[in-house]
Backbone as JSON, one array per atom type, in Angstrom:
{
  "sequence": "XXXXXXXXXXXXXXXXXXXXXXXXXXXXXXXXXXXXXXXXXXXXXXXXXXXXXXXXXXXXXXXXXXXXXXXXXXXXXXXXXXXXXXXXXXXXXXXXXXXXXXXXXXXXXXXXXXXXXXXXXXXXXXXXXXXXXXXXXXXXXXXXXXXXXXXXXXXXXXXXXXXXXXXXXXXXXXXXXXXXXXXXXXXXXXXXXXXXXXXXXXXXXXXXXXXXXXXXXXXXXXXXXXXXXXXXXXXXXXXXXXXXXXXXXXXXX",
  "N": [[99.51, 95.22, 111.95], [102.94, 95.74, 110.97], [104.26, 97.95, 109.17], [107.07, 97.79, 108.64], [107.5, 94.97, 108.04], [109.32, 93.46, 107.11], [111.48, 94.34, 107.32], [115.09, 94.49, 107.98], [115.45, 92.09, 106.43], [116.68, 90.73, 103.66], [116.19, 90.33, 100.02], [116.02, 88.77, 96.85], [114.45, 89.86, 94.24], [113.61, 87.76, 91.13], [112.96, 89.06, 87.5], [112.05, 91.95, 87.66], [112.82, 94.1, 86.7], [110.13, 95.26, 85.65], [106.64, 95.49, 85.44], [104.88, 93.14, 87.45], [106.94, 91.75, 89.14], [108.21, 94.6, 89.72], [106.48, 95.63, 91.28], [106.57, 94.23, 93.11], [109.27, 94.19, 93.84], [109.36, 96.37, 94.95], [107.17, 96.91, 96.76], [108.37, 95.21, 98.51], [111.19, 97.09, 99.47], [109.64, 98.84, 100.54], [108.33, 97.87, 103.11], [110.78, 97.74, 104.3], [113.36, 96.07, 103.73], [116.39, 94.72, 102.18], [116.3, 94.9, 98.48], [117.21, 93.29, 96.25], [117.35, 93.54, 92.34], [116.47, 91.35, 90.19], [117.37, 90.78, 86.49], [117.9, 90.75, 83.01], [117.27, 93.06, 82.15], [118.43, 96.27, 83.41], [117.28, 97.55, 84.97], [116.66, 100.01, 85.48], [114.15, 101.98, 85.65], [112.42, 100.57, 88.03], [114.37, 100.8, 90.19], [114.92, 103.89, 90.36], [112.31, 104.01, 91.34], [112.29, 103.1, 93.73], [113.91, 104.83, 94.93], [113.13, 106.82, 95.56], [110.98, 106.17, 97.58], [109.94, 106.61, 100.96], [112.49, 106.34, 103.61], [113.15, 103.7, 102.47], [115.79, 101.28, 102.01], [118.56, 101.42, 99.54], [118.38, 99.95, 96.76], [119.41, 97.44, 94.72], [120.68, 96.31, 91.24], [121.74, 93.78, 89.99], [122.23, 92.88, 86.49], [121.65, 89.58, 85.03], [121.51, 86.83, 83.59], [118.78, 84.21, 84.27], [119.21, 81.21, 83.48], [121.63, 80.6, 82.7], [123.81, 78.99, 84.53], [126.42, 79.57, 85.76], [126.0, 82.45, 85.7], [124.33, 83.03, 87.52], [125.1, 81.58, 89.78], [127.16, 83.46, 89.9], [125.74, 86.01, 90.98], [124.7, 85.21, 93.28], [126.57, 84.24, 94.82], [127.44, 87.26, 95.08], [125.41, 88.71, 96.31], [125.34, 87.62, 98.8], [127.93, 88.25, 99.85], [127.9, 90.93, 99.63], [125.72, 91.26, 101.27], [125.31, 89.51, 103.34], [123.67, 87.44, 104.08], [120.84, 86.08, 102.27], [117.38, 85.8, 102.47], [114.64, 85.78, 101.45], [114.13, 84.53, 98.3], [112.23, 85.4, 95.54], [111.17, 84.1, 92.95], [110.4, 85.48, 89.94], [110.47, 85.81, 87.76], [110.17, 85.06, 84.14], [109.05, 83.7, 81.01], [106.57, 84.16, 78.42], [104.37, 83.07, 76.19], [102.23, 83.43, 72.84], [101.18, 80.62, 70.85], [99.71, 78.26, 68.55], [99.42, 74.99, 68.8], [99.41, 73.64, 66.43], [102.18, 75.07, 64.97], [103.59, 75.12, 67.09], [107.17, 74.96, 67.73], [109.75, 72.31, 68.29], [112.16, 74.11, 69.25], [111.29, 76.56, 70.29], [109.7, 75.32, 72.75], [111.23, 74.19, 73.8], [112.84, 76.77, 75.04], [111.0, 77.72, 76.5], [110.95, 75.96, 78.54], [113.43, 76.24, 78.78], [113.46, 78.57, 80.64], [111.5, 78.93, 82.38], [111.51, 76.93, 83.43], [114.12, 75.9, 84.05], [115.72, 78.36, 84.88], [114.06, 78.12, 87.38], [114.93, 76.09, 88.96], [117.64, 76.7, 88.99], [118.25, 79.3, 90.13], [116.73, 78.77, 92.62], [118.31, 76.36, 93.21], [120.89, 77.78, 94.39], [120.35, 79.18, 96.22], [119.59, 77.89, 98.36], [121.29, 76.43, 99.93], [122.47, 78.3, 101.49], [119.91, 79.4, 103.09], [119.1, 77.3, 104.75], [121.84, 77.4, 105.97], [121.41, 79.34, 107.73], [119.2, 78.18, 108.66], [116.59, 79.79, 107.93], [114.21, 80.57, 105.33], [112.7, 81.59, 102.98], [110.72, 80.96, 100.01], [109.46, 81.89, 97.08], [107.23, 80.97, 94.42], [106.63, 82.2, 90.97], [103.45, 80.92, 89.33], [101.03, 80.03, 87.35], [97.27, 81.24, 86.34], [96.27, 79.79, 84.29], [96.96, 76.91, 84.16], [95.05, 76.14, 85.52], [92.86, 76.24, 83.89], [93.26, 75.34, 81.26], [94.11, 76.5, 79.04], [93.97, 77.14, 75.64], [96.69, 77.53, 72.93], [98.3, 78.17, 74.27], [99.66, 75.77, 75.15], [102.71, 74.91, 75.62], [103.3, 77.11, 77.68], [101.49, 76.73, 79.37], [102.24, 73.97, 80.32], [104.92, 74.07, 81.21], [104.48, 76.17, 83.79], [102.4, 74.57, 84.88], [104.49, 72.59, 85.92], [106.16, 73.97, 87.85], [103.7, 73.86, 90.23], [104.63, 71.37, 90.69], [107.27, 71.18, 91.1], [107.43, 72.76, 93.23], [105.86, 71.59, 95.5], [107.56, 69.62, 95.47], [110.05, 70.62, 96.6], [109.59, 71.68, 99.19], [108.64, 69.77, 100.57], [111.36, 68.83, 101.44], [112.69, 70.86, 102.17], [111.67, 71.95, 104.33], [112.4, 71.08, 107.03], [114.23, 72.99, 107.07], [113.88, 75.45, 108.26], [112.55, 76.78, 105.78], [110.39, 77.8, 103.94], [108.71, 77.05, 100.83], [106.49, 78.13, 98.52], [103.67, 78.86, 96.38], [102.08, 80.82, 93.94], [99.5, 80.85, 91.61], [99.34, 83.59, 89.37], [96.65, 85.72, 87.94], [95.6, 88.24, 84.8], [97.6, 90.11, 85.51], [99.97, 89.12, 84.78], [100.76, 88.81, 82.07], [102.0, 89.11, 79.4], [102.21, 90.73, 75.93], [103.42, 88.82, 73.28], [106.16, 90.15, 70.5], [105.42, 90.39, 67.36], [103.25, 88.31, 67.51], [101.15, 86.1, 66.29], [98.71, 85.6, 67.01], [96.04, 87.99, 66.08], [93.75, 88.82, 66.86], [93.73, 90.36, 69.38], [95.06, 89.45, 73.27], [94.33, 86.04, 73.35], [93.85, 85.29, 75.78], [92.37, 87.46, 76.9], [89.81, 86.72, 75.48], [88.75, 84.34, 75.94], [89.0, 83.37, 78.74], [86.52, 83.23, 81.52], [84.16, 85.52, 82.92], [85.26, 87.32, 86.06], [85.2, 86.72, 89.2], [85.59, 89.14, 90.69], [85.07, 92.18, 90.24], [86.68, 94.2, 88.78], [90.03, 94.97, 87.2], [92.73, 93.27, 87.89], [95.91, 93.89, 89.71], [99.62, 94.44, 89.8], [100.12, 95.53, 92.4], [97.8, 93.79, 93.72], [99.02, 91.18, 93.54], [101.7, 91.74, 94.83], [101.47, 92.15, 97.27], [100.5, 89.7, 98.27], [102.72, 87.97, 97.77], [104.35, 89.26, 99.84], [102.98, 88.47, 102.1], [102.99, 85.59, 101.85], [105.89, 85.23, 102.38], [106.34, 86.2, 104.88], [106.21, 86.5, 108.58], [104.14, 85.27, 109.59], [102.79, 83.73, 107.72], [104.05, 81.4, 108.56], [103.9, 78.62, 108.79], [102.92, 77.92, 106.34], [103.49, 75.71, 103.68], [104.97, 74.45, 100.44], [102.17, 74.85, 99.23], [99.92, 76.39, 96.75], [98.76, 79.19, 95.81], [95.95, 80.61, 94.6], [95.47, 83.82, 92.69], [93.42, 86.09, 90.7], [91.53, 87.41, 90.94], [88.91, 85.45, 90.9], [89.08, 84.18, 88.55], [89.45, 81.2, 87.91], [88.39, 78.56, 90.17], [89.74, 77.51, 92.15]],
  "CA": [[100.68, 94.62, 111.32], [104.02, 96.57, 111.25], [104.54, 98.53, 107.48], [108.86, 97.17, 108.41], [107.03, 93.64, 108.56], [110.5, 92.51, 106.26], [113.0, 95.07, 107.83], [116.37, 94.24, 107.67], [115.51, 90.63, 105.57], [117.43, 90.44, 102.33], [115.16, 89.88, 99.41], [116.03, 88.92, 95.63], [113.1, 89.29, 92.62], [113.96, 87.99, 89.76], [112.57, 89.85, 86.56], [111.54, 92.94, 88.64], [112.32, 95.15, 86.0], [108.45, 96.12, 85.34], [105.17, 94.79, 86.06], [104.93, 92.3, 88.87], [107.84, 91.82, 89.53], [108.62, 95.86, 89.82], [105.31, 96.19, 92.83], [106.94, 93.09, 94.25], [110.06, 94.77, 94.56], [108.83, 97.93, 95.73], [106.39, 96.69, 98.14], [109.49, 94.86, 100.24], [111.45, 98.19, 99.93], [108.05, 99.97, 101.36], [108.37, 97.26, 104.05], [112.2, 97.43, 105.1], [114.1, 95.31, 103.26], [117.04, 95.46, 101.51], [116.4, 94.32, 97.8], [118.51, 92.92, 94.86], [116.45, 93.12, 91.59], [117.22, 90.29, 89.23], [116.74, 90.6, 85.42], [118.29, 90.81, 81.69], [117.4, 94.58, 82.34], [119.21, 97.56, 84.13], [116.07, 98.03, 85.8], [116.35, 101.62, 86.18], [112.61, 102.27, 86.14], [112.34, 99.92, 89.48], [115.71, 101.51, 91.4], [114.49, 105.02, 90.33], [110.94, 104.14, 91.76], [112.8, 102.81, 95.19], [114.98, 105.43, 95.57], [111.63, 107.87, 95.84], [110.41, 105.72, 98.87], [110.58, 107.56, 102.16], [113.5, 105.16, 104.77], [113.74, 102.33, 101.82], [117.12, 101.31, 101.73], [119.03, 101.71, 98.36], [118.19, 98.82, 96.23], [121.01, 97.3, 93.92], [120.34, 95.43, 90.03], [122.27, 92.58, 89.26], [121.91, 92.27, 85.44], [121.2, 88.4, 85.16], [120.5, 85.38, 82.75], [118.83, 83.2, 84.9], [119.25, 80.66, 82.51], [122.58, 80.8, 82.93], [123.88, 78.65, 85.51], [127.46, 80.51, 86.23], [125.53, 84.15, 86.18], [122.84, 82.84, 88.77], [125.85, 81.27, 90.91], [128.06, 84.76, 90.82], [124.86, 86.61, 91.24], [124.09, 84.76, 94.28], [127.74, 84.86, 95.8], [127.8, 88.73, 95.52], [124.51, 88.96, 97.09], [125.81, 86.79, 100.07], [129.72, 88.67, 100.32], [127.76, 92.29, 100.65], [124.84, 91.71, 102.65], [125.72, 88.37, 104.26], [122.57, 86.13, 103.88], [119.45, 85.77, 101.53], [115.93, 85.67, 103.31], [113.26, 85.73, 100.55], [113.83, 84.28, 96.99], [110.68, 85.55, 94.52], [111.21, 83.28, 91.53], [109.03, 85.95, 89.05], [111.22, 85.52, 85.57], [109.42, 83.74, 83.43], [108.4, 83.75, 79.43], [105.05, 84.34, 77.78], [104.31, 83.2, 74.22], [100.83, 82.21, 72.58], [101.59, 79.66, 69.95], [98.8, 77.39, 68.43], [100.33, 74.1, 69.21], [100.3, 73.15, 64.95], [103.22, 76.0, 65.03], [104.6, 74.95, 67.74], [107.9, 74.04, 66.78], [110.8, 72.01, 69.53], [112.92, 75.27, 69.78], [109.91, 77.21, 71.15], [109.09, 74.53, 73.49], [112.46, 74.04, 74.88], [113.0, 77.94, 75.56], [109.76, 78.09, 77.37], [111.13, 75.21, 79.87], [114.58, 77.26, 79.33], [113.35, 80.06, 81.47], [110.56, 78.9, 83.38], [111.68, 75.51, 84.91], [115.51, 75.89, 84.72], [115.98, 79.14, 85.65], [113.46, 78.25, 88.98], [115.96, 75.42, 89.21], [118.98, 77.36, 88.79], [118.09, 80.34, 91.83], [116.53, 77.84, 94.19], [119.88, 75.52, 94.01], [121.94, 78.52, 94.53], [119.93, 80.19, 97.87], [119.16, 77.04, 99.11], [122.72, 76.02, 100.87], [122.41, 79.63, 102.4], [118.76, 79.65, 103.7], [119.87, 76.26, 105.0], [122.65, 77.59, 107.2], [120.75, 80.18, 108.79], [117.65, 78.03, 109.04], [115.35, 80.41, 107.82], [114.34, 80.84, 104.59], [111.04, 81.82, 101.93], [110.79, 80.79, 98.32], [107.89, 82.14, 96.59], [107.37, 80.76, 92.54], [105.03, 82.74, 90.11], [103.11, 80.19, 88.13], [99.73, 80.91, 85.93], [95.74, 80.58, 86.43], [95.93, 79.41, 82.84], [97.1, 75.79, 84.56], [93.5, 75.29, 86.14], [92.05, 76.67, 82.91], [93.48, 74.32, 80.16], [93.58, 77.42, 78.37], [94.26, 77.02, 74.69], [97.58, 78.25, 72.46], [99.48, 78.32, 75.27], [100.51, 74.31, 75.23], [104.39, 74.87, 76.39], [103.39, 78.11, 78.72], [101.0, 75.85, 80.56], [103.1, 73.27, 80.95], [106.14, 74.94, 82.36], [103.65, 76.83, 84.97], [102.19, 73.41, 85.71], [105.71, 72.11, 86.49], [106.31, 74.82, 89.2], [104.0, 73.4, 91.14], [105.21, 70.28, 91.17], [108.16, 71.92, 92.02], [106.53, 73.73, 95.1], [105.26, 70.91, 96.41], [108.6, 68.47, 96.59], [111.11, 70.69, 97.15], [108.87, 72.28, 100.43], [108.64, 68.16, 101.41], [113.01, 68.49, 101.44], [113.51, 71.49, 103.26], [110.83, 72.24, 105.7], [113.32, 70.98, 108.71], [115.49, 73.93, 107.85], [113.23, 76.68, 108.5], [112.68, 77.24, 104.25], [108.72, 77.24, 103.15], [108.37, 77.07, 99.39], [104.77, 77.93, 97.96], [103.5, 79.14, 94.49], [101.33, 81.51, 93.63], [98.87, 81.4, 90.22], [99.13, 84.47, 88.49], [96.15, 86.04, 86.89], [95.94, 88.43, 83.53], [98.71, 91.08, 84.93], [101.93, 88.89, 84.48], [101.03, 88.74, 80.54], [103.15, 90.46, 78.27], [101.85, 90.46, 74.81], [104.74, 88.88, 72.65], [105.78, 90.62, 69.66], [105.11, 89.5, 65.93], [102.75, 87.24, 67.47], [100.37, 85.45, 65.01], [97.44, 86.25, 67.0], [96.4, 89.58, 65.99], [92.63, 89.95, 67.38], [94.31, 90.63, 70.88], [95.18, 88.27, 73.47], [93.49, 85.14, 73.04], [93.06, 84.53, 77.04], [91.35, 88.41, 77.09], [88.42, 86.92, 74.83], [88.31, 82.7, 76.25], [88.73, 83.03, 80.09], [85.23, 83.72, 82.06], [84.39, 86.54, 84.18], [85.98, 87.14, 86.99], [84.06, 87.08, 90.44], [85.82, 90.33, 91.38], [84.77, 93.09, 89.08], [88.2, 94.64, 88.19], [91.25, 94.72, 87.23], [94.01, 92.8, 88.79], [96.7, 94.81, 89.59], [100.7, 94.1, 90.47], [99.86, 95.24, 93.66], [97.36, 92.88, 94.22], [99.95, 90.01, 93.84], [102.48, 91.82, 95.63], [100.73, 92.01, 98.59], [100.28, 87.96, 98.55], [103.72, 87.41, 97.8], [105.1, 89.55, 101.1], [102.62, 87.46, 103.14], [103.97, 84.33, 102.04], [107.64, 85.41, 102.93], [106.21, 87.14, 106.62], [106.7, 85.32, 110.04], [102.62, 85.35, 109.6], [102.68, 82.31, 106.97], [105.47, 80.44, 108.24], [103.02, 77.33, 108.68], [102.34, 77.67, 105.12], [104.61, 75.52, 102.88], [104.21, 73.42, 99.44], [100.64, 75.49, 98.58], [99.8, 77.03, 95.53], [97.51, 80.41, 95.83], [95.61, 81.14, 93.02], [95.3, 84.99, 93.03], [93.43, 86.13, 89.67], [90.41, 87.85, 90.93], [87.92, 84.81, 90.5], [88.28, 83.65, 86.99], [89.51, 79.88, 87.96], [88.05, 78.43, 91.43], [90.86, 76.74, 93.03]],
  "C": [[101.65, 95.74, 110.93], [103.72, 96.96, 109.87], [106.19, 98.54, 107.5], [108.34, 95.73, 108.62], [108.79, 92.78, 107.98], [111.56, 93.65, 106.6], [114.14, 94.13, 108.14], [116.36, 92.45, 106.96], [116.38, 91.29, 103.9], [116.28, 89.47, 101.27], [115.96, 89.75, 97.58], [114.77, 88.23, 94.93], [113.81, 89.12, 91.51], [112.59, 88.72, 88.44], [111.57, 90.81, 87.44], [111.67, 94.13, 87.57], [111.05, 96.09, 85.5], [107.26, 95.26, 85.73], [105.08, 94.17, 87.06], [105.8, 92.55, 89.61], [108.17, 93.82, 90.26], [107.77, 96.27, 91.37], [106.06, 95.43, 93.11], [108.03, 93.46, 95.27], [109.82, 96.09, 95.41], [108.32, 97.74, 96.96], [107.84, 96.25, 99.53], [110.03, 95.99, 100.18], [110.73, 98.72, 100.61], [108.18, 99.35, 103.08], [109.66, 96.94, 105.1], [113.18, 96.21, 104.67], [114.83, 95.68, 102.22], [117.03, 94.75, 99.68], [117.16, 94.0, 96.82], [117.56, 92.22, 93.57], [117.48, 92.31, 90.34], [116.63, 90.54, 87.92], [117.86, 91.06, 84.62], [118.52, 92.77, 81.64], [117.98, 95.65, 83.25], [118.15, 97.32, 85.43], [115.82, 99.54, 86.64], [115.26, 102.06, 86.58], [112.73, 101.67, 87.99], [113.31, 100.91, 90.24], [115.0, 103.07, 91.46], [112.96, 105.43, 91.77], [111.11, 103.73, 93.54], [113.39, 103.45, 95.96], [114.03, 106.99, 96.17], [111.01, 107.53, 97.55], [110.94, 105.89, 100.52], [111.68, 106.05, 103.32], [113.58, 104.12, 103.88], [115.23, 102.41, 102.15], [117.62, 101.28, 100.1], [119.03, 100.37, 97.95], [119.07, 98.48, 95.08], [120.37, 96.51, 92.6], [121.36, 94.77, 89.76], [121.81, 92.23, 87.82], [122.49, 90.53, 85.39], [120.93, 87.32, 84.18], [120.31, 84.35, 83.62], [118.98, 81.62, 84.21], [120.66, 79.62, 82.63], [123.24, 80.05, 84.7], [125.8, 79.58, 86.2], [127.15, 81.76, 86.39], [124.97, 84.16, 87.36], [124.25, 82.38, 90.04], [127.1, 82.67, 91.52], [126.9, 85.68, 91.3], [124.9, 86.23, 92.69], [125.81, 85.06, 95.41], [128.24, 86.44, 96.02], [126.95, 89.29, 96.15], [124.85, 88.73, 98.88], [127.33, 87.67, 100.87], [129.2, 89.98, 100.78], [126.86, 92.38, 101.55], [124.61, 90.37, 103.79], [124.9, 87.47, 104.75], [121.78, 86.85, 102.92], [118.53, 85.49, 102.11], [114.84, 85.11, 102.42], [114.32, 85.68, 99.2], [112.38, 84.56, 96.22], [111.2, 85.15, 93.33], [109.86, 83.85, 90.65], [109.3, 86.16, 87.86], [110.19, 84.89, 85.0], [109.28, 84.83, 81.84], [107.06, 83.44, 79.29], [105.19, 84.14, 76.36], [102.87, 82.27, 74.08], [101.62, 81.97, 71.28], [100.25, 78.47, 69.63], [99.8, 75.85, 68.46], [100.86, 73.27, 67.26], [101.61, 73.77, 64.57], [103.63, 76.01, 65.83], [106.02, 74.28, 67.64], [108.92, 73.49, 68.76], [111.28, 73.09, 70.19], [112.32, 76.26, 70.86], [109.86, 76.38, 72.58], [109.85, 74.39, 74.72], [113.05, 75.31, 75.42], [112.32, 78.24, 76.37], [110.22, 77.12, 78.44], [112.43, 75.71, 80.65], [114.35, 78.1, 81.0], [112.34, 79.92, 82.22], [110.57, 77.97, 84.35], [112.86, 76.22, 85.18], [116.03, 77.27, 85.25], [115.25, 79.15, 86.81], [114.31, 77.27, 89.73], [117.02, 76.19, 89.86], [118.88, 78.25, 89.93], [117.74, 79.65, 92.64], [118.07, 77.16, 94.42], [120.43, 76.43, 94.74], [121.45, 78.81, 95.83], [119.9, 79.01, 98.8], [120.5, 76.63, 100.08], [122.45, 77.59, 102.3], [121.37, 79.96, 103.21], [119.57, 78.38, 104.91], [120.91, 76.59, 106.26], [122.44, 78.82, 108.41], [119.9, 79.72, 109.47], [116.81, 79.0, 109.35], [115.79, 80.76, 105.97], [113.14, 81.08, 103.8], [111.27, 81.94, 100.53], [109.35, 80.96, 97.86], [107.99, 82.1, 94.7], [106.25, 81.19, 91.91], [104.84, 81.6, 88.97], [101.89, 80.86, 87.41], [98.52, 80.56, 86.52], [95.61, 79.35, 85.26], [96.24, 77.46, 83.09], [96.02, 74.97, 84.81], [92.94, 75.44, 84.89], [91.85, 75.65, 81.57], [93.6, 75.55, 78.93], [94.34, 77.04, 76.96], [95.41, 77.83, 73.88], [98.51, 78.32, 73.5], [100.31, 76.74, 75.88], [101.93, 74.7, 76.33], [104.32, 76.01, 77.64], [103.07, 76.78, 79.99], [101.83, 74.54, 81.17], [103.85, 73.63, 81.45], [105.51, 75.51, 83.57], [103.41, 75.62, 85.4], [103.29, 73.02, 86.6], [106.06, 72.51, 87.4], [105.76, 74.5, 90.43], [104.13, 72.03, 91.58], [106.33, 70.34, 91.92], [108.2, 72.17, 93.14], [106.81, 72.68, 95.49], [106.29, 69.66, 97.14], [109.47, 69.32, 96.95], [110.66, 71.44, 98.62], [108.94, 70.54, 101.22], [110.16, 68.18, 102.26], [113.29, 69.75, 102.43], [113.03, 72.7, 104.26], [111.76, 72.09, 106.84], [114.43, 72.11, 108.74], [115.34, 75.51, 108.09], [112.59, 77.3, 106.89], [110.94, 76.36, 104.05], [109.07, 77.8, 101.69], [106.69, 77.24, 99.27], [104.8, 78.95, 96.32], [101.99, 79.9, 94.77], [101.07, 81.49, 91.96], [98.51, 82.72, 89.82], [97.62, 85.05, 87.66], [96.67, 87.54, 85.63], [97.08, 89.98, 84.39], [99.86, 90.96, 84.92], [101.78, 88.56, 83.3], [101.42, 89.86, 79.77], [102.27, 89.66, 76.71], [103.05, 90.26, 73.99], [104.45, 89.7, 71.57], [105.98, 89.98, 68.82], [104.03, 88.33, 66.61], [101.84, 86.95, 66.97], [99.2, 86.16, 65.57], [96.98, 87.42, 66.92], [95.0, 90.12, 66.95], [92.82, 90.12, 69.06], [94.49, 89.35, 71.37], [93.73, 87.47, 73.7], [92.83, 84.96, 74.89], [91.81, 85.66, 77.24], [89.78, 88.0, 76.01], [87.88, 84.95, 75.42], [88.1, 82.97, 78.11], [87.23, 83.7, 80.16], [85.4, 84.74, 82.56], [84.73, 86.27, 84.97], [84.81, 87.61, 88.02], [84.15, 88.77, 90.65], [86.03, 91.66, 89.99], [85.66, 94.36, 88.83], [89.3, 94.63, 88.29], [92.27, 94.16, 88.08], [95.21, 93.25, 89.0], [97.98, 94.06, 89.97], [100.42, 94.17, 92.21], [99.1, 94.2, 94.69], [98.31, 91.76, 94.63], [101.14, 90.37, 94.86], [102.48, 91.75, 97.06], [100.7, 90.45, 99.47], [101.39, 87.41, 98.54], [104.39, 87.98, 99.29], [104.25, 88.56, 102.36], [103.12, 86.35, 103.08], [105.36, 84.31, 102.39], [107.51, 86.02, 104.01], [106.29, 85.76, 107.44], [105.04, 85.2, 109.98], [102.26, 84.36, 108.5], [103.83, 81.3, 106.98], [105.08, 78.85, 108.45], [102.82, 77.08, 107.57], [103.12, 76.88, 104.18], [104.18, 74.39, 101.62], [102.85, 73.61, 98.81], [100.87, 76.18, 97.38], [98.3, 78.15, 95.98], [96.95, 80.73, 94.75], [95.12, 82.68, 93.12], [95.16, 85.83, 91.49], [91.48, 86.83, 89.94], [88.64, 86.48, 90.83], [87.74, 84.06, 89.79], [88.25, 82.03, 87.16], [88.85, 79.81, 89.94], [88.83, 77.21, 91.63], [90.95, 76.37, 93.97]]
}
């Protein structure tokens, strides 16, 4: 398999600034593509770490509220005016908060659907006209293990992750005929950010409830990144509307 498997494709991650997101972006630079990292942050770390990589091309940051439905729509038309399509969408924004659900208050609840439904909303509308007129296109959405798990304190996370793939699964029904697979990938423990001030203090709660994991260490960005460039290669273009669960073991999916 080539190491330009995504040469000259056009790729935007959202929240690429660090962890996941940051291998995700890297890996398609590694692979030939030209990327556009999406997030709240500069993302200097990431650009810095791209601009190291031997033949990448120079990778650009769009600071971003996906949230934001007029940022996400100029975002997307300045992506389109300099490099003249979109290939791969990675929908990897998202919010983390444990919350026991007695302290869960509305505001909470509705920020967590803020940024995890409507901003997956908000970037799919926008690419989708444009995949669409190329007929070709790859949408890849980070959801959670913690969905199969039922995992506790996390009420409004899990739900919003659930929702994704509901997501997946109709909007892959709508626009399979125009070359555009949608699929979802479950997340295990290295897209958690520990919020801050958060109530729980004896660490996170999933590092002491989930089970062992079949695969006896750590889960790395890379791991996921790896799974996300296959689902956007000409080598899963049969694949559309799935959910991967990629978490070392802990849920059996």
């Amino acid at each position: 398999m080539s190491e330009l498997k995504h040469n000259g494709k056009v790729v935007i991650v959202s929240g690429a600034a660090m962890g996941n997101g940051k291998a995700i972006a890297e890996l398609f630079a590694k692979q030939g593509a030209q990327v556009i990292i999406v997030d709240l942050d500069e993302a200097k770390e990431t650009l810095s770490a791209i601009d190291t990589l031997d033949g990448a091309k120079k990778a650009i940051s769009v600071q971003t509220d996906i949230t934001d439905e007029s940022q996400v729509n100029a975002l997307i038309a300045k992506v389109k005016k300099e490099f003249g399509k979109i290939d791969i969408l990675v929908n990897n924004a998202g919010l983390y908060e444990e919350e026991p659900f007695d302290l869960l208050n509305f505001k909470k609840w509705k920020k967590m659907m803020e940024v995890n439904l409507d901003g997956l909303f908000l970037m799919s509308k926008a690419v989708i006209p444009h995949m669409k007129s190329q007929n070709f296109g790859r949408i890849i959405n980070m959801s959670s293990n913690t969905i199969w798990l039922g995992t506790p304190y996390l009420v409004h996370y899990v739900t919003s992750k659930m929702g994704i793939i509901g997501f997946t699964r109709a909007l892959a029904s709508e626009v399979g005929q125009f070359g555009i697979t949608v699929n979802a990938i479950t997340v295990g423990l290295t897209a958690i950010q520990r919020p801050a001030g958060s109530r729980l203090t004896q660490g996170s709660i999933l590092e002491h409830l989930l089970p062992p994991q079949a695969i006896h260490r750590a889960e790395t960005p890379e791991d996921l990144a790896n799974i996300v460039s296959f689902l956007a290669s000409d080598e899963s273009a049969i694949i559309t509307g799935q959910t991967i669960n990629v978490d070392g073991g802990v849920a059996r999916h």
